[in-house]
N, C-alpha and C positions, 0 to 999 in steps of 0.2 A: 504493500500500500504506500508507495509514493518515494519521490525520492529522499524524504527524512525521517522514515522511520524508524521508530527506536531513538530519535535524535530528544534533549529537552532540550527546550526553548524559552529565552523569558524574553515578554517584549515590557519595556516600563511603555507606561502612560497608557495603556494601551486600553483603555474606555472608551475613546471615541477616535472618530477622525482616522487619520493615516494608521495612528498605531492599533486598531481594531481592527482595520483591512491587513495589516502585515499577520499580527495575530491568526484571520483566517485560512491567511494563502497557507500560515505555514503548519499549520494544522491539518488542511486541506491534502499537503503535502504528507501528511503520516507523522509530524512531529506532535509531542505533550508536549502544550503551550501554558506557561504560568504568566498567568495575564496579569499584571501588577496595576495598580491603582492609589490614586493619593488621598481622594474621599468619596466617591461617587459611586458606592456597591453597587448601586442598582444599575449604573452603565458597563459597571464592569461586567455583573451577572448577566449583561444582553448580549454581551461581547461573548459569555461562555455559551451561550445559546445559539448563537451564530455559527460557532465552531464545533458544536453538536451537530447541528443543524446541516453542517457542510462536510461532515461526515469525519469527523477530526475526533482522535481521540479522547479520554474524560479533561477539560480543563479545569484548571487550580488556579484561585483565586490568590492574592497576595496582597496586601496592605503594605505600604512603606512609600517614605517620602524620599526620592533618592538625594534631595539635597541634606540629609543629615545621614552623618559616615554611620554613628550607631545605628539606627535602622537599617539601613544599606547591610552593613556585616551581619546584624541579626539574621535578616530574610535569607543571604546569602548561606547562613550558616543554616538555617532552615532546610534551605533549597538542598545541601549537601546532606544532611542527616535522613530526611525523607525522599529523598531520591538518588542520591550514590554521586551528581556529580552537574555538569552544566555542558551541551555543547554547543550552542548558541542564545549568544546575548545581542540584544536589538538594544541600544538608547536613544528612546524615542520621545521619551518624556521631555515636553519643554512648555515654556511659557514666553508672552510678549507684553512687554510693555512700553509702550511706543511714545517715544518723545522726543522733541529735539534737544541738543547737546544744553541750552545755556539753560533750559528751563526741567533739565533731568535731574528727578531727586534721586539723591544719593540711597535711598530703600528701595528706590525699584530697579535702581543698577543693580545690587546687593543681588534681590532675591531672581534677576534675571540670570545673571552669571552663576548666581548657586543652584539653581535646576537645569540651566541650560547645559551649563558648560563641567564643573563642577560634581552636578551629579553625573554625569555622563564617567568623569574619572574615577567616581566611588565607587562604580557599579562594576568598571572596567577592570579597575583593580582588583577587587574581591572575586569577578569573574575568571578571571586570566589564572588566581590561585587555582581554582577548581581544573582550569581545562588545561594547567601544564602538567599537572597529577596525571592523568588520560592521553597527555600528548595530540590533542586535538580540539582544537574550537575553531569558530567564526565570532568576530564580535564585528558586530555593524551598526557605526554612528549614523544616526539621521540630522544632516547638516538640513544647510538651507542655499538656495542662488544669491540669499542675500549677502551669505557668510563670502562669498565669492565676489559679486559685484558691490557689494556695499548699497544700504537704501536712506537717503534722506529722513529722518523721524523714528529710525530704527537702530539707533548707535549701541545700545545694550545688546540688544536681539541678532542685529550683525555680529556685532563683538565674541560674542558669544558659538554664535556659530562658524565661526572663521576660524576660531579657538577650534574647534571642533577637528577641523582638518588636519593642525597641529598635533591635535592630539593623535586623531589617526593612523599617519603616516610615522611619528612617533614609536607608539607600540605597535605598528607593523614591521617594524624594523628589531624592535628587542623581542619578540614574541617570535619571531618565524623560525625559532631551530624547533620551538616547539610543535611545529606545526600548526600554527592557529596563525588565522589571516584576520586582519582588520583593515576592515575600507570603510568610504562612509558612502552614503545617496546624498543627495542635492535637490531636494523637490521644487519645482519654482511654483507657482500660482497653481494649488488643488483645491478643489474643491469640497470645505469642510464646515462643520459648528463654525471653524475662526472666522470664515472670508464669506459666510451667508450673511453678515450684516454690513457690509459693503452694499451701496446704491447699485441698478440697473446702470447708471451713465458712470461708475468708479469701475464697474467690470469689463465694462465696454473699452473704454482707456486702455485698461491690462490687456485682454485679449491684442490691441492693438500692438502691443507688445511682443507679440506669441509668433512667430513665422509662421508654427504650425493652425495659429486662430482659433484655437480654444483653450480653455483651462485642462488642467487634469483633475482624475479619478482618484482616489485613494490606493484603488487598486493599479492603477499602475505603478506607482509608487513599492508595494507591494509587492508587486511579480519582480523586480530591479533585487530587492532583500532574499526573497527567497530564491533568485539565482545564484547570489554571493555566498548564500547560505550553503549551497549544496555543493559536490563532488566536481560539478561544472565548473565550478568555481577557483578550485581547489591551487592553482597555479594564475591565482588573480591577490596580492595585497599592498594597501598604501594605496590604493587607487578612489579617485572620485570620481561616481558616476552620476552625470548629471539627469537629471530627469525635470526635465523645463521645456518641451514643445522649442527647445530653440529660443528660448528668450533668454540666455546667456551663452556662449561660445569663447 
């Protein structure tokens, strides 16, 4: 049943929006997906029902904020005693809080860098333990085009995710004797909870943006992770793949 099975999987944030769709494929795929979440059961619980639903082994819920390291190593230590070990980790968990530079308060830099970026290294860390034990993992960051091109109003958010890349190609480089790859995705303009309250005339803008002239799917997004994810993959790390219809090159 699929090219991951037998594999775990945690994807953080993964209640709505992109990390719910990665959640699916990769479950879809034959992987036990531990869907983590920071307060919202009942989106996560819809997320396990999706992955029921789509024919994906039993998923396991998980509670933890990955911008705090103690949570972070609890879960992780968790994840190790009730299930023997990790062999893909998604950090997909983020937030935005969008400002410009002279009028950014110093709390929402803070808590943007410490979920975005931050958590991403806590989870990576505690991860990497587990999958050098087994000699094999995937860890795959979910950057952004912004983290790439930079966005006016988004200097935390950028910041954060260009960190991301850093970090990436980073521990793709100290992690590969052990056989574990890490790249990250680049999603530009999908289609989610975040960017539904955006006006008809602010999407129309974006798309003008787009070569390809639309937005993306969550699932596209998605199908990019569960490639990196697998065997296919396996002689691919440090790399960014962008997933933006062409609206950054």
């Amino acid at each position: 049943m699929g090219q991951l099975k037998d594999k775990i999987a945690l994807v953080t944030g993964a209640s709505r929006g992109i990390g719910r769709a990665i959640a699916v494929e990769l479950a879809r795929e034959g992987a036990k997906v531990i869907v983590n979440y920071a307060g919202n059961e009942a989106a996560a619980a819809e997320t396990a029902r999706l992955i029921k639903e789509a024919g994906g082994p039993e998923p396991i819920l998980l509670k933890f904020d990955v911008a705090s390291q103690e949570q972070v190593d609890a879960a992780f230590d968790e994840v190790k005693t009730k299930h023997g070990g990790l062999h893909i980790l998604v950090n997909n968990a983020g937030i935005s809080k969008d400002g410009l530079l002279l009028r950014f308060k110093q709390d929402d830099w803070l808590q943007t860098l410490g979920t975005n970026l931050t958590g991403s290294f806590h989870c990576a860390r505690a991860g990497a333990k587990l999958m050098t034990k087994q000699r094999w993992g995937r860890i795959i960051n979910i950057s952004s085009v912004v983290g790439e091109s930079g966005n006016a109003g988004q200097v935390a958010y950028a910041a954060a995710k260009a960190g991301l890349l850093g970090l990436t190609k980073t521990l793709a480089q100290e992690l590969a004797s052990r056989s574990i790859t890490v790249n990250a995705v680049t999603p530009g303009f999908i289609a989610t909870d975040m960017t539904s309250a955006l006006t008809d005339e602010q999407k129309a803008k974006i798309r003008e943006q787009i070569p390809l002239g639309d937005v993306g799917k969550p699932e596209d997004v998605a199908h990019a992770v569960v490639f990196l994810a697998t065997d296919r993959a396996r002689y691919i790390t440090g790399h960014v793949l962008a997933v933006n219809g062409g609206m950054y090159m």
